[in-house]
C-alpha positions as CSV (number, residue, x, y, z in Angstrom):
1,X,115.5,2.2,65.4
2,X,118.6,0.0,63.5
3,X,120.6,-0.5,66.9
4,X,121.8,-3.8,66.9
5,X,121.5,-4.6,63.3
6,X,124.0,-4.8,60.5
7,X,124.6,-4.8,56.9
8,X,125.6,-8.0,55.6
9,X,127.5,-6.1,52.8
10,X,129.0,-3.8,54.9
11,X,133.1,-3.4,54.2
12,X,135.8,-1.7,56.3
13,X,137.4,0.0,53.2
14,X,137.3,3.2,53.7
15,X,134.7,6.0,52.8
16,X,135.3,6.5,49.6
17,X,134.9,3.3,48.0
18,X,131.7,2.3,47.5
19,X,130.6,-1.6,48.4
20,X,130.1,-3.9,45.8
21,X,126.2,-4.0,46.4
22,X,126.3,0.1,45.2
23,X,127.4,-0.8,41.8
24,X,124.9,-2.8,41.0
25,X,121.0,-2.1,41.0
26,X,119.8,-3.6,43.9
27,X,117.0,-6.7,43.3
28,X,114.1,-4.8,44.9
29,X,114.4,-1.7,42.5
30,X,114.4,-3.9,39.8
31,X,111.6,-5.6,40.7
32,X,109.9,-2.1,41.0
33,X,110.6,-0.6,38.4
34,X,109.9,-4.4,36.6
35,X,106.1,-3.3,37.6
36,X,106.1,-0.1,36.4
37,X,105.9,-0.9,32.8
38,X,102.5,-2.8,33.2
39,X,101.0,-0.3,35.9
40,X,102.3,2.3,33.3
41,X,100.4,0.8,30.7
42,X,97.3,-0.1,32.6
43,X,96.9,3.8,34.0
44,X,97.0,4.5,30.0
45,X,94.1,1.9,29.6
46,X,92.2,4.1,32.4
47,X,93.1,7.6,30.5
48,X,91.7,6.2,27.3
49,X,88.3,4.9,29.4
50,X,87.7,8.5,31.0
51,X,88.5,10.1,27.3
52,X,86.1,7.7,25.6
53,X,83.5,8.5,28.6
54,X,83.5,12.0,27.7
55,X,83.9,11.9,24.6
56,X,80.6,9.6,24.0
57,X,78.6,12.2,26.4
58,X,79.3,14.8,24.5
59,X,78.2,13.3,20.9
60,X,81.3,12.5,19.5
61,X,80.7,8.9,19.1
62,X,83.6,7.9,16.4
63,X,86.2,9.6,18.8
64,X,84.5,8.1,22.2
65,X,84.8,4.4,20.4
66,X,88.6,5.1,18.6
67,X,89.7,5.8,22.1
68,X,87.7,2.7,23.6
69,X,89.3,0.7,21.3
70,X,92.5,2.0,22.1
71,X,91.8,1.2,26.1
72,X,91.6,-2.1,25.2
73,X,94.7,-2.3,23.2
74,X,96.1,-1.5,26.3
75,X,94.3,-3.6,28.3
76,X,95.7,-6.5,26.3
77,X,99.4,-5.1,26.3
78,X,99.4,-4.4,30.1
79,X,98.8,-8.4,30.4
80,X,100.9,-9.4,28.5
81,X,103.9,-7.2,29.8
82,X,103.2,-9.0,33.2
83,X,104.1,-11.9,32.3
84,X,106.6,-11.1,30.1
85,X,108.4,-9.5,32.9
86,X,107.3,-11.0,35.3
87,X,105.7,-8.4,37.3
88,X,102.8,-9.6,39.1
89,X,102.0,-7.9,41.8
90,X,98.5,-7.5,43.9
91,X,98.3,-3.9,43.1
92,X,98.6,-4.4,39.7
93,X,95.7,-6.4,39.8
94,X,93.5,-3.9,41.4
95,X,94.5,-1.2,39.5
96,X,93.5,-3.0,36.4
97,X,89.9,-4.3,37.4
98,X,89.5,-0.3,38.1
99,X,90.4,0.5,35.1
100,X,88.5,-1.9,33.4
101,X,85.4,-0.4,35.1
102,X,86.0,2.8,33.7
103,X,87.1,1.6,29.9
104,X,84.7,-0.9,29.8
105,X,81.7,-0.5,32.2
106,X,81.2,3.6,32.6
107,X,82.8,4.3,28.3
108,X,79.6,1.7,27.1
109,X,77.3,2.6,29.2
110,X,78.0,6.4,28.4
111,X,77.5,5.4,24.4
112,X,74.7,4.2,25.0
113,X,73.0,6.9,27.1
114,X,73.8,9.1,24.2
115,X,72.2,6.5,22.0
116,X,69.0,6.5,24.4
117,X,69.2,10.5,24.1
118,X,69.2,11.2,21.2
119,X,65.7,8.6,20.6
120,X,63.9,9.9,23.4
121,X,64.9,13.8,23.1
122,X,61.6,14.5,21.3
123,X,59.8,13.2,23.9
124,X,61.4,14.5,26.8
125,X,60.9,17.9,25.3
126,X,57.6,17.3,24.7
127,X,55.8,15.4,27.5
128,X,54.3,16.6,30.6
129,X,56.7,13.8,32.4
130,X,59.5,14.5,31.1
131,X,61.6,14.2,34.2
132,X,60.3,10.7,34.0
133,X,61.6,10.3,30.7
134,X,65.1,11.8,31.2
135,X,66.0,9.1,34.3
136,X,65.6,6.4,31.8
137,X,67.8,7.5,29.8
138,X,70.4,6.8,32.7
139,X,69.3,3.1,32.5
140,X,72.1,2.0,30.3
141,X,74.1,2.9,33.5
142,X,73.0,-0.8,34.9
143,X,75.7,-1.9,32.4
144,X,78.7,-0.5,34.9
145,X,76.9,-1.9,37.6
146,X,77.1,-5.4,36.3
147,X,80.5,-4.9,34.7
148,X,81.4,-4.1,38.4
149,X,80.3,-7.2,39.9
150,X,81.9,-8.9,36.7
151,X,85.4,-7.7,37.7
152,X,84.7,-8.2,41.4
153,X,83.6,-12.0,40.4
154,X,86.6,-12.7,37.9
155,X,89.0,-11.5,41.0
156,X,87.9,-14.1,43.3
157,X,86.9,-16.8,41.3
158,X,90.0,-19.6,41.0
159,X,87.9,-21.2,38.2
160,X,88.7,-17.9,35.5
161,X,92.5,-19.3,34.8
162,X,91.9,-21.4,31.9
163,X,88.1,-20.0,30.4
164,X,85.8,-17.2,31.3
165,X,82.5,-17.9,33.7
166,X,80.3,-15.0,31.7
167,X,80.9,-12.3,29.1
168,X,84.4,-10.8,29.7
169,X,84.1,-6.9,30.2
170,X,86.4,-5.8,27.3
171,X,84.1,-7.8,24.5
172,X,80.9,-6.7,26.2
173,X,82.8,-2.8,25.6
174,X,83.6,-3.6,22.3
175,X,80.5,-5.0,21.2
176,X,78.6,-1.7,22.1
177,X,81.3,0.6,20.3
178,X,80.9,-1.8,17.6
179,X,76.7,-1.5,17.3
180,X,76.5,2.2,18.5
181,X,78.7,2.8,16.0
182,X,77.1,1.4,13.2
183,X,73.5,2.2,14.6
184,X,74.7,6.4,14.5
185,X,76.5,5.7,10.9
186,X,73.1,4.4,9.9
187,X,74.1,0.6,9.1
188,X,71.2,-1.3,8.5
189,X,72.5,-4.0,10.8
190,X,71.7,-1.9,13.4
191,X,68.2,-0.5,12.2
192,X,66.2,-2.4,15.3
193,X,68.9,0.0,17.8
194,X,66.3,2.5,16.5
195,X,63.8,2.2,19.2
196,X,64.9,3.2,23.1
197,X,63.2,-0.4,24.1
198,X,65.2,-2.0,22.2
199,X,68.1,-0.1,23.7
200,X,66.8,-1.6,27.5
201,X,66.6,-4.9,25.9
202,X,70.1,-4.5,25.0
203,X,70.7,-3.2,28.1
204,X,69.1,-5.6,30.3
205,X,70.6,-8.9,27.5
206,X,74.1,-7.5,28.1
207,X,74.1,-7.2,32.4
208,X,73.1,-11.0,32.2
209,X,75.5,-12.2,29.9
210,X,78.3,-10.4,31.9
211,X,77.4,-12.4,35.3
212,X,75.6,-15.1,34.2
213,X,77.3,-18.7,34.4
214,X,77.8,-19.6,31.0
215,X,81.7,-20.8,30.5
216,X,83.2,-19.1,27.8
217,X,86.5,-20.3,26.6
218,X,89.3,-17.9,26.2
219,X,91.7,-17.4,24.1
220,X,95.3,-17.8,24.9
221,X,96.5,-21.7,23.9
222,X,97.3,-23.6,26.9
223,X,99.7,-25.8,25.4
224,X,99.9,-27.2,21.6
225,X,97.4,-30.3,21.8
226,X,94.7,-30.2,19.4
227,X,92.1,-31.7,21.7
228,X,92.5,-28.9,24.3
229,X,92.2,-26.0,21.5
230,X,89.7,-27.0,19.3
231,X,87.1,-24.2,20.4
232,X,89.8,-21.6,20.0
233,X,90.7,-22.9,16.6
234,X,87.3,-23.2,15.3
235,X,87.2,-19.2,16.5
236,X,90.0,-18.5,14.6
237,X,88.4,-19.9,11.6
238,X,85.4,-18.1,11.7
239,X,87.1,-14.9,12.6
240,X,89.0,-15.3,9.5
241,X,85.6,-15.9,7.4
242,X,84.1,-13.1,9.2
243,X,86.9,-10.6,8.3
244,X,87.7,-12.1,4.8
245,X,83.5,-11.6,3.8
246,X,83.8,-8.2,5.8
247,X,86.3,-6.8,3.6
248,X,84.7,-8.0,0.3
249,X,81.7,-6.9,0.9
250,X,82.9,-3.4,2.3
251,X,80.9,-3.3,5.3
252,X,83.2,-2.2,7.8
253,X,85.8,-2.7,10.6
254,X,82.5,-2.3,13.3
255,X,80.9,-4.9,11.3
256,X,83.7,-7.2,11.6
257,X,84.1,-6.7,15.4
258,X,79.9,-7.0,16.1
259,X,80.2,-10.1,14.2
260,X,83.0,-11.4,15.6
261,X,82.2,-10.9,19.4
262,X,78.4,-11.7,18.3
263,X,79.7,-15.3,17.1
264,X,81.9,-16.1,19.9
265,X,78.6,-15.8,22.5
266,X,77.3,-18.5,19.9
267,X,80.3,-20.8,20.3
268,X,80.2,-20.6,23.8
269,X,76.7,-21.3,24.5
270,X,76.8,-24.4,21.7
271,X,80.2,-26.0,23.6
272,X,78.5,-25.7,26.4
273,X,75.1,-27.2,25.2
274,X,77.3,-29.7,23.3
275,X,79.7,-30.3,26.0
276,X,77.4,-29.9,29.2
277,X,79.1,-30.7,32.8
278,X,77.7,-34.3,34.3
279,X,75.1,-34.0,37.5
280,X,78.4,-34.9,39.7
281,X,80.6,-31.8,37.9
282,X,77.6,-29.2,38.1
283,X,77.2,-30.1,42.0
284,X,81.2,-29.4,42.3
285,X,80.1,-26.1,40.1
286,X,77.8,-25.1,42.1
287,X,79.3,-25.7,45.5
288,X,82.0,-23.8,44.2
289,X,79.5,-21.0,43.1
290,X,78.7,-20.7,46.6
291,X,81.8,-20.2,47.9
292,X,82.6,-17.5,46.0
293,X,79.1,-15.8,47.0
């Protein structure tokens, strides 16, 4: 299948002496095994999604949203290995938008079917239509769905380099870990979580933030100017506020992370109230919208 074709480091010294090239690791297995630290890392993301998932079906709603958390530690760290090492790669990139699904689509959603169960058990057991009763309970589901198309979006959309266009999976995830686990510890932040429609409302509030076309800046600093970062610097201050009364007041890490997430929905929709895009630029926006369609 070779015939014909030679090795340009090929010697005539004799067998027993290896070539120059075989003391050395050659560029391509470096370059593998370059990507194996953040695929690595990424399949650990995924492992922490399915064991949050399970662990929020059956009831164990602390453990399911530790591990949650934990997926998106990784999620963060699998990132930045990239591009530490350099080790971008198009499988990489596929294998973490199905993770993400997983971790922070399927793991929410699954909290909050629990959630939903546990408010509608008396009266699934008691109605004559309780089969009825016990689909809606998968309606929460809807939240994978849209996380889906989310990722799918993000992956095709050349506009998602410098800000987000929607809510970015991982603090859509978080912020249900954070309220589900307040609303089962009995916080009275959570105290409306108490009725299932409220839970739809959620529900239903949280697939249109994920895929609607608010921008939403993100967080890495571009460069060191502080025109182009005042949004993320403002963030930082009120994350510091947030965590700073949070810890005075004794109220929790969840509380910290609902308001957090909660507050940076609010700064996006007032920059882009504030800052809103000329006729001209929301044409350009919208062309491009289409494209992507």
């Amino acid at each position: 299948m070779y015939k014909g074709r030679k090795n340009a480091h090929t010697t005539e010294s004799a067998p027993d002496a290896p070539s120059e090239s075989c003391r050395h690791t050659p560029p391509a297995l470096t370059s593998r095994l370059r990507r194996v630290v953040p695929n690595t890392i990424t399949s650990l993301n995924l492992l922490c999604g399915c064991v949050a998932t399970v662990f929020a079906l059956r009831g164990w709603i602390d453990y399911a949203v530790y591990a949650l958390f934990a997926a998106a530690v990784f999620d963060f760290f699998d990132g930045l290995s990239a591009r530490l090492l350099r080790a971008y790669s198009e499988l990489g990139k596929q294998l973490d938008s199905l993770a993400d699904v997983v971790s922070f689509g399927l793991a929410p959603a699954a909290l909050l079917h629990y959630k939903l169960r546990l408010l509608l058990n008396e009266t699934i057991s008691g109605s004559l239509s309780a089969a009825g009763w016990e689909l809606l309970t998968f309606a929460p589901f809807v939240v994978t769905i849209f996380s889906a198309l989310r990722l799918a979006k993000f992956n095709i959309d050349t506009r998602q380099h410098d800000r987000f266009i929607g809510l970015p999976t991982p603090a859509n995830a978080l912020l249900v870990a954070a309220l589900t686990s307040l609303s089962v510890n009995g916080h009275w932040l959570t105290a409306w979580m108490d009725s299932w429609y409220a839970i739809l409302i959620l529900c239903a509030a949280l697939s249109a933030l994920l895929v609607c076309g608010l921008p939403m800046f993100a967080l890495k600093f571009t460069n060191g100017r502080w025109r182009d970062n005042v949004s993320r610097l403002v963030f930082a201050g009120i994350v510091v506020v947030i965590v700073t009364a949070s810890a005075l007041s004794r109220q929790g890490m969840m509380f910290a992370v609902a308001a957090v997430i909660v507050s940076y929905i609010f700064l996006s929709v007032l920059l882009y109230a504030v800052c809103a895009p000329s006729p001209v630029d929301s044409s350009k926006i919208t062309t491009s919208k289409q494209n992507i369609l």
